[in-house]
N, C-alpha and C positions, 0 to 999 in steps of 0.2 A: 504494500500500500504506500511506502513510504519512495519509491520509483514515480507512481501516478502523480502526487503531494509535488513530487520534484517539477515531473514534465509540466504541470499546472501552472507552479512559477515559472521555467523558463517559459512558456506560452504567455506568460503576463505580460515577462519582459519584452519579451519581443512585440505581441502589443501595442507596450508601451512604445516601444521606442520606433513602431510603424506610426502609430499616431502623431510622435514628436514630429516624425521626419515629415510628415504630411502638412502640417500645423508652421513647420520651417518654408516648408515651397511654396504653401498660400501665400506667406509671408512675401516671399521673393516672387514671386507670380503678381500678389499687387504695388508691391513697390513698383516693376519694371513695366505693368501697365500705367499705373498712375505718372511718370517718367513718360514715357513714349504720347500720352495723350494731350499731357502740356506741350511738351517739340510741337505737337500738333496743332493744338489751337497756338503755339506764339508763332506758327509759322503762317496760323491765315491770319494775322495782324488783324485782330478784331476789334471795336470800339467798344470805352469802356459804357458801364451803363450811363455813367455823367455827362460823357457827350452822344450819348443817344438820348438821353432828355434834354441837354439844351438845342441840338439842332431839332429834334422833338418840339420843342416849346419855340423856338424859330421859324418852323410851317408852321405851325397853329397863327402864332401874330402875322404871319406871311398872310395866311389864305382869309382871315380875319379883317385884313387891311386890302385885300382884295377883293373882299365880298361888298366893300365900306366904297370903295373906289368905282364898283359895278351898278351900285345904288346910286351911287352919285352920277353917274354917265347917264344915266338913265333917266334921272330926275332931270337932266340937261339937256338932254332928247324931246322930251316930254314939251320941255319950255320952248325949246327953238321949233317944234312942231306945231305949237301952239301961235306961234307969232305969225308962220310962215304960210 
């Protein structure tokens, strides 16, 4: 009985140290992803979110003062239509 008792342990260890070894290469498996997927976006040189909201907030007063400019043409249309 004390053969079985043995193989038990080494079965554990080994186990164990299949699980260590597994537990190691996640490890290295997401560092070298996380690694490779930064290269990646600093290679598509992408904006940050601050100047996606101010040129963001730059169309908005654009198309705002556009809209404001289109009322106005309009209402001057209206007048020279009105005269002529």
């Amino acid at each position: 009985m004390q053969t079985s008792n043995s193989l038990l342990d080494d079965l554990a260890r080994v186990a164990s140290g299949a699980a260590s070894a597994v537990t190691g290469l996640k490890g290295d498996a997401d560092s070298l992803l996380r690694r490779q997927l930064e290269r990646l976006l600093a290679d598509m040189n992408l904006v940050t979110r601050e100047e996606f909201d101010a040129v963001k907030a730059m169309a908005a007063k654009a198309r705002a003062e556009q809209e404001r400019l289109e009322a106005r043409v309009a209402e001057l249309e209206t007048q020279l239509n009105a005269k002529g």
